[in-house]
KEMAR-545417 format. One record per residue (C-alpha): residue number from 1; x, y, z. Coordinates in nm, 2 decimals. Example, Ala and Ser with C-alpha at 12.3 -4.5 7.8 and 13.67 -1.06 7.14 Angstrom:
REC  seq       X       Y       Z
REC    1    1.23   -0.45    0.78
REC    2    1.37   -0.11    0.71
This chain:
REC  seq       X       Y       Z
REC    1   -5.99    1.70   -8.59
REC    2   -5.81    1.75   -8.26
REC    3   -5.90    2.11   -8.25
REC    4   -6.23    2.00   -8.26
REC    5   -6.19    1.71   -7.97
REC    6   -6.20    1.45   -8.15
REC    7   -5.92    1.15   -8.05
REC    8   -5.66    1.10   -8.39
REC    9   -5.63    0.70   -8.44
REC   10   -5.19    0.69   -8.50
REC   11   -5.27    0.46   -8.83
REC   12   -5.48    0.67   -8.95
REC   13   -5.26    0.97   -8.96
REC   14   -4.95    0.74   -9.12
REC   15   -5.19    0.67   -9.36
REC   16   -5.32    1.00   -9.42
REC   17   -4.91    1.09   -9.39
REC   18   -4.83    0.85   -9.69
REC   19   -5.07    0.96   -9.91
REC   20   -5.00    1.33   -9.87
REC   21   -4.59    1.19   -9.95
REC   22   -4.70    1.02  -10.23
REC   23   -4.95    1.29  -10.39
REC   24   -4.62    1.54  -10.38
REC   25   -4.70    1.70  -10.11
REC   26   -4.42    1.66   -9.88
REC   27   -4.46    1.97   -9.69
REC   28   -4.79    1.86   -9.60
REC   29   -4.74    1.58   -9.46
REC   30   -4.43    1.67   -9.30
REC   31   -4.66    1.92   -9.14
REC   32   -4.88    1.63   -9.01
REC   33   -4.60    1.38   -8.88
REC   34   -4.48    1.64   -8.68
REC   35   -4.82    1.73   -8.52
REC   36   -4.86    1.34   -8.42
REC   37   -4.77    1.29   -8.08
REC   38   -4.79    0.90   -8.09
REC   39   -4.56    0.81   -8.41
REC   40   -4.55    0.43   -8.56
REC   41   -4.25    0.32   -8.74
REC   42   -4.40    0.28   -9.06
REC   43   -4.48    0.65   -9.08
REC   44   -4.09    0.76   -8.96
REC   45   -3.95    0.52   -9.27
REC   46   -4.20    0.66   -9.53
REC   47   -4.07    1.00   -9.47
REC   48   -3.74    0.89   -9.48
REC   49   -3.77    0.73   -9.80
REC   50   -3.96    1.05   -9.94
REC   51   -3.68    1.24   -9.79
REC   52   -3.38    1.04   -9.96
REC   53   -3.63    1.10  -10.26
REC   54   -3.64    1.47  -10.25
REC   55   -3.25    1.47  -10.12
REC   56   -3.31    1.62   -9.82
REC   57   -3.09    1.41   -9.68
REC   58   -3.00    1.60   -9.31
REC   59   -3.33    1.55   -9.25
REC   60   -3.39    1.23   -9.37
REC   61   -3.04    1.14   -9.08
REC   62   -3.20    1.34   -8.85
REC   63   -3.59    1.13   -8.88
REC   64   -3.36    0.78   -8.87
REC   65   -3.16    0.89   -8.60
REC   66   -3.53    1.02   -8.39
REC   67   -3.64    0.66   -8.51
REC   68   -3.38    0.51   -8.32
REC   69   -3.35    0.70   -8.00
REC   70   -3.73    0.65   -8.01
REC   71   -3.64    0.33   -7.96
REC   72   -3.79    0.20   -8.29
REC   73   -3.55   -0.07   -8.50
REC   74   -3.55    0.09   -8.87
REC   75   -3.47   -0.18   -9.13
REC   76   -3.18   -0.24   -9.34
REC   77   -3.31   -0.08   -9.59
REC   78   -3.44    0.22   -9.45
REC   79   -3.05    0.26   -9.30
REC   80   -2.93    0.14   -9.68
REC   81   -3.14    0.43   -9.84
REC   82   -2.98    0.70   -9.62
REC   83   -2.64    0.54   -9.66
REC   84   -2.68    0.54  -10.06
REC   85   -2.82    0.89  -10.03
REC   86   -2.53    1.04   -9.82
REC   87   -2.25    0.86  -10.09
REC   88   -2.39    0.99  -10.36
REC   89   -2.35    1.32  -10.19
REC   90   -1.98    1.22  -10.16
REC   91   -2.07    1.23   -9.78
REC   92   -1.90    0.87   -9.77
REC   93   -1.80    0.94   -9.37
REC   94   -2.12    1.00   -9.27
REC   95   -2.25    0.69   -9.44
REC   96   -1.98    0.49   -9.22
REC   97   -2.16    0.65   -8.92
REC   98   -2.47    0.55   -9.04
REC   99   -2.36    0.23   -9.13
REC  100   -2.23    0.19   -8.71
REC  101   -2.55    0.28   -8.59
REC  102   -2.72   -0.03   -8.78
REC  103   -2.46   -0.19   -8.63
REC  104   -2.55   -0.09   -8.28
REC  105   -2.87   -0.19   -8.29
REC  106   -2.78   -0.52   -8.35
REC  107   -2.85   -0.53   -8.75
REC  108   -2.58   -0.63   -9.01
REC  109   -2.59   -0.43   -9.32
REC  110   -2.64   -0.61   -9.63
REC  111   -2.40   -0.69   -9.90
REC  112   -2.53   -0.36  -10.11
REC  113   -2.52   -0.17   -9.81
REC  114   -2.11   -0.24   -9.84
REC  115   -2.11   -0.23  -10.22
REC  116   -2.20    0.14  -10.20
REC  117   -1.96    0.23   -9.91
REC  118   -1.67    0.08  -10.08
REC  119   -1.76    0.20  -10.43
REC  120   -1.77    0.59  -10.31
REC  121   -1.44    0.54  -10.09
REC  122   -1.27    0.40  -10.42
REC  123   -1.41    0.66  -10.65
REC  124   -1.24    0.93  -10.41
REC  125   -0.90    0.73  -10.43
REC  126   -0.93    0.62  -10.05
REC  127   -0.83    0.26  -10.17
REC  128   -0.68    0.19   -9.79
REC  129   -1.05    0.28   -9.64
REC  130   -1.20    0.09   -9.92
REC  131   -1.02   -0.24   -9.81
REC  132   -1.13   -0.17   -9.39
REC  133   -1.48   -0.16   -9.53
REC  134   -1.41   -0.49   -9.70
REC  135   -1.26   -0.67   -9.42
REC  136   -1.54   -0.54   -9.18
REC  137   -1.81   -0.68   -9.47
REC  138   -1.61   -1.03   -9.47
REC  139   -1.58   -0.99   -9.06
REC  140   -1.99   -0.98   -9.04
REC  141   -2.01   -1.24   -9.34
REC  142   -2.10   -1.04   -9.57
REC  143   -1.95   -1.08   -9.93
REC  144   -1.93   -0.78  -10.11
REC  145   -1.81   -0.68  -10.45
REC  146   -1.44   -0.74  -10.48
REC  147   -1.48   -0.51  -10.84
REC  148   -1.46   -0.23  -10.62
REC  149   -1.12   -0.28  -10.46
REC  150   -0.91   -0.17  -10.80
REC  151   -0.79    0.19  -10.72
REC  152   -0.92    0.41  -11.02
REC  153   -0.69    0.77  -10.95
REC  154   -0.35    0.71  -11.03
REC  155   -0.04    0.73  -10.74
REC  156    0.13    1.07  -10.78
């Protein structure tokens, strides 16, 4: 269509973008977000969720961090999915990062945001990082899990 002249409509192309992601075809679409030159945020957090999805996680951090230097606010949950994608990787540090930018755009994560942080920082016997991310969860008012704060590798 633009080869041709004619002017794209930006909703339109998110929703020809999240039909291509929800068909399978991934490529596809990615193809066609990164031929839009005007991009809404709806469009940026379906192909972070379809990212997370297909754990392609960089690039999932790479289209939330565009989102926000774009100047778009991403939701809570679109910062949660990457956060819970990037633990499960064990990439627990990064997820903190993550986790700081929400934070710097004036959002407060919610309590499973926490839950997962905590959970992966206990799991690799970082009981003393655990208990920061606690305090920092009761700090914004957040209640998280205390379940999680019971160091499961033994002291050597």
């Amino acid at each position: 269509m633009v080869e041709l002249g004619f002017e794209v409509d930006v909703r339109m192309m998110g929703t020809l973008v999240r039909r291509l992601c929800k068909k399978g075809l991934v490529h596809d679409a990615e193809k066609v977000f990164e031929k839009m030159l005007e991009k809404d945020q709806r469009t940026f957090e379906v192909m972070v969720q379809v990212l997370c999805e297909r754990k392609k996680i960089d690039e999932a951090l790479g289209k939330l961090n565009d989102m926000v230097r774009l100047g778009y606010c991403p939701s809570v949950i679109m910062f949660d999915k990457v956060i819970q994608c990037l633990c499960a990787e064990g990439r627990v540090e990064e997820g903190v990062s993550t986790l700081l930018l929400l934070h710097e755009n004036g959002r407060v994560a919610n309590r499973i945001t926490y839950d997962v942080l905590i959970k992966e920082f206990n799991a690799q016997g970082r009981l003393v990082f655990a208990s920061i991310l606690f305090s920092f969860a009761l700090k914004q008012g957040v209640v998280t899990n205390r379940e999680f704060l019971t160091c499961k590798v033994p002291f050597v």
